[in-house]
C-alpha positions, 0 to 999 in steps of 0.5 A: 472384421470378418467372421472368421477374423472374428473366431480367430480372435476368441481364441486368442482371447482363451487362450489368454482365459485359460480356455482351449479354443473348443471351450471359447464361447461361440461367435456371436451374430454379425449384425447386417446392414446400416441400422446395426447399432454401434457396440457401446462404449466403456467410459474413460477412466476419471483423471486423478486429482494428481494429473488434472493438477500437472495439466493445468500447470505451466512448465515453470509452475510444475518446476517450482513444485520441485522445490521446497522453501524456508520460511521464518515460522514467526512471521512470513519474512520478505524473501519468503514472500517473494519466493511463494509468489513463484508457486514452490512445491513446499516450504519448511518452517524456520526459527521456530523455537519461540513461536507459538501454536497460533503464530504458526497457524497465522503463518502457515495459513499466510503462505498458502493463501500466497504460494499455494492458491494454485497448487497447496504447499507442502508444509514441512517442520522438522520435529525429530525430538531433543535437540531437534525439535523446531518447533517448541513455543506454546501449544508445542509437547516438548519431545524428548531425543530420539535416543530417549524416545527408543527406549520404550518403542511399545509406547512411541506410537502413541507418543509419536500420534500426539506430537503429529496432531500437534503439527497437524492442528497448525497446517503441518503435513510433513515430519522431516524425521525420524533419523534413521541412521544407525551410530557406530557404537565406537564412535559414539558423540564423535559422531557429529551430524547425529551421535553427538546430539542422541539423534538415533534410536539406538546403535544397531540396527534392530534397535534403530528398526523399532524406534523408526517404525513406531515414530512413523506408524504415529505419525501417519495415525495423525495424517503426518507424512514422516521422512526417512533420513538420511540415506543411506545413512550418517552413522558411520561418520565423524563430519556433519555436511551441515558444516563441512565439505568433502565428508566419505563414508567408506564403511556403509555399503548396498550390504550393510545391515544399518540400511535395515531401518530405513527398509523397515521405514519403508514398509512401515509407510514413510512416504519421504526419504531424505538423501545424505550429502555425503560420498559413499565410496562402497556404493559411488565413490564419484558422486555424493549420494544426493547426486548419484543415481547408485544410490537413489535408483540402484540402492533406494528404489531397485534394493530397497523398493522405494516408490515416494518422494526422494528429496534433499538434506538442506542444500541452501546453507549445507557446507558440503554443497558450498562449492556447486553453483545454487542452480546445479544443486537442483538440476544434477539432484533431479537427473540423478533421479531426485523429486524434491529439493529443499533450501532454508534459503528463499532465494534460491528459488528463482535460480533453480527454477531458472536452471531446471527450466534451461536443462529442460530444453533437453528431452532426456532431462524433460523427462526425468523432471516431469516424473518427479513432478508428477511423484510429488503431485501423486503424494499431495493427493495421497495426503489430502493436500491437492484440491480438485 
């Protein structure tokens, strides 16, 4: 650069200081001749953990870390083992009533050693409370319904700290609760996915709001990742899409007031939301919302500022998804602008990888595949999970 293109680069570079170009420092020396030394260099930025995973990955093992996987919490069944040796991002623990605290330790640590020697499992359980705590053998507290738990939300972090190192101390990393959904007070137990077995914190959304921030404050106290479920929202509801498809929601809308505690979840750090598999004709009246890029990019991530991992209700047994083939319940989740896909069903694995690895030959889905990838690899570092 000569010394004139040199001055003229000073003062652009004041100009973006906020000096004039009087005040921009004057030029230094130009150095002469073949013994001038070189100016030194700054050192590369360090790689973080997360990308130094996503690099040493093949493409099917990074589309396996979409994918989260059950697995039997008595004991790692056969097809659970077949599906861990194809490296899932994740498993969620099953059947877990009567297993005890070192049955699940014995189980988790089995699996690790098997899906996770490259990259470590997410190990997700889903402990809300009430009747949805799967986990309650010995070395278990019994927690009470989430209903219940709203009642005294001053104490619910504490609360909430203890059940989540008792999920810790077994290898535990994610809480798939609270239920953020807020019950219409007129349909009360008629309300099935949540109403009829007191799921929710309370039947407004300020009460809901409460309840949701104690719960995830407690679990992050105890290194538990929590999950917001599920959005936007099952309150409203009569049908559960656990057992029955075709389930609308034509109340709950981009304007709603229940959506408040999922952003009041949001900023209290959850790091998961979970996606309803219902329709939502105020919001998409074409696509469930696990399918629909309204819901997840428009609402979750541009209104609502989500930045974590976006996954699936259970898509492996879930009547509501009985009529779309297994592969596509990953593949049309992802491109709508999902990350993480969750079956109770092991065997779903292979397919899915099989489906993800077939749209993938498409450079727009590439695309959309690989920044979910690398949202779950940057949340594995986050909670401790990835080793480098």
């Amino acid at each position: 650069m000569s010394r004139s293109g040199l001055v003229a680069s000073l003062s652009a570079l004041a100009l973006l200081t906020g000096c004039s170009a009087a005040q921009a420092p004057a030029a230094p020396p130009l150095a002469t001749g073949s013994s001038a030394a070189a100016a030194p260099t700054s050192p590369a930025a360090p790689v973080s953990c997360a990308t130094a995973t996503y690099d040493r990955l093949t493409d099917r093992q990074r589309w396996a870390q979409l994918v989260v996987v059950g697995v039997p919490a008595g004991g790692v069944s056969s097809a659970a083992r077949q599906a861990l040796a194809l490296e899932p991002g994740g498993i969620i623990l099953t059947d877990g009533e009567s297993a005890s605290a070192d049955t699940v330790t014995k189980v988790v640590t089995s699996a690790q050693a098997t899906g996770g020697a490259e990259v470590p499992l997410l190990v997700a359980a889903d402990q809300e409370g009430g009747q949805v705590q799967e986990l309650e053998g010995p070395g278990f507290p019994t927690m009470p319904s989430a209903l219940a738990q709203g009642r005294d939300p001053g104490g619910l972090q504490a609360d909430a700290r203890g059940w989540g190192r008792a999920l810790r101390d077994v290898g535990v990393t994610v809480n798939l609760a609270p239920v953020a959904d807020v019950v219409d007070p007129s349909l009360g137990t008629a309300n099935a996915p949540v109403g009829r077995f007191d799921r929710q914190y309370g039947d407004d959304a300020a009460t809901a709001s409460a309840g949701v921030r104690a719960f995830v404050a407690g679990m992050r106290d105890a290194d538990v990742a929590s999950t917001l479920k599920h959005f936007p929202g099952l309150g409203e509801v009569r049908q559960n899409t656990d057992f029955a498809g075709g389930v609308v929601d034509s109340t709950t809308g981009p304007d709603s007031p229940t959506l408040e505690s999922f952003a009041t979840g949001i900023r209290a750090g959850a790091p998961f939301v979970m996606m309803s598999s219902a329709r939502y004709t105020r919001i998409d009246p074409d696509e469930q919302a696990l399918f629909s890029s309204r819901v997840m990019n428009d609402l979750l991530r541009g209104q609502l500022g989500f930045q974590g991992v976006i996954m699936t209700d259970d898509v492996g047994a879930a009547a509501a998804l009985a009529d779309t083939p297994v592969g596509a319940r990953a593949t049309r989740f992802v491109a709508a602008g999902g990350d993480l896909v969750l079956t109770i069903r092991p065997g779903d694995l292979a397919p899915m990888l099989d489906a993800i690895t077939a749209a993938a030959r498409e450079p727009a889905f590439a695309q959309r595949a690989q920044d979910a990838v690398r949202r779950v690899l940057a949340l594995k570092e986050q909670q401790g999970v990835l080793r480098c």
